[in-house]
N, C-alpha and C positions, 0 to 999 in steps of 0.2 A: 504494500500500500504506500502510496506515496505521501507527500506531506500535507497536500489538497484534499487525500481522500480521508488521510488521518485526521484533518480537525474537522471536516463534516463530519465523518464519523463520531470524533468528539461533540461535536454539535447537537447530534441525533441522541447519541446516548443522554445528554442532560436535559434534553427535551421530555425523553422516555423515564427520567427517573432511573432510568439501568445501572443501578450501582456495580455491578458485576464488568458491566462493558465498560463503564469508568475507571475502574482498577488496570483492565485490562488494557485499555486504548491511554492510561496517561502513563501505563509502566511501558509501552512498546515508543510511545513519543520519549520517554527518556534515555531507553536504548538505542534509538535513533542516534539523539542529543550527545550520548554519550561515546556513540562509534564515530562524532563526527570532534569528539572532543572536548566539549561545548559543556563543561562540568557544573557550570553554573545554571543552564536550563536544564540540562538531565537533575538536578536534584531540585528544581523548581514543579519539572513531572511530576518525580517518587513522591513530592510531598504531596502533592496531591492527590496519588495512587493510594497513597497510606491513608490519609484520611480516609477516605471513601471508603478502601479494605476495613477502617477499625466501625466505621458507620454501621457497614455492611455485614461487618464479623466473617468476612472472607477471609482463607488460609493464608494468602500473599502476605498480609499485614506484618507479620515474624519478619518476613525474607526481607522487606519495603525498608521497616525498621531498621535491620544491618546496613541495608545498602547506604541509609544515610547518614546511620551515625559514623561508619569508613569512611564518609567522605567532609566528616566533623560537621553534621549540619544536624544533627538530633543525637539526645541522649539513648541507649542502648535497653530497650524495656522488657523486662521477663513478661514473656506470654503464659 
């Protein structure tokens, strides 16, 4: 998916309430971000992936959590 189809897709998802597709389309926008290097949007994603994960009580939340605080942008919280 490209970056056009990625934030429609973000688009759609928050229209829909889709917490799920939320997690899911803000953690692949920050793997984008972050294969392009871009360390400061890729963790602008994840926090936002994490939020919606902890909303949601989706699995990712654990993994979202590491990835940030690795990257010194959140404290490390026991699930």
């Amino acid at each position: 998916m490209d970056r056009e189809g990625l934030d429609r897709a973000l688009l759609k998802a928050h229209a829909d309430q889709d917490m799920p597709a939320l997690v899911q389309l803000y953690t692949r926008a920050a793997d984008d971000a972050e294969a392009h290097q871009d360390i400061d949007a890729a963790c602008f994603y994840l926090t936002h992936a994490f939020v919606f994960a902890l909303e949601a009580g989706d699995p990712a939340a654990p993994g979202l959590n590491r990835r940030l605080a690795e990257r010194g942008r959140a404290h490390l919280i026991e699930f």
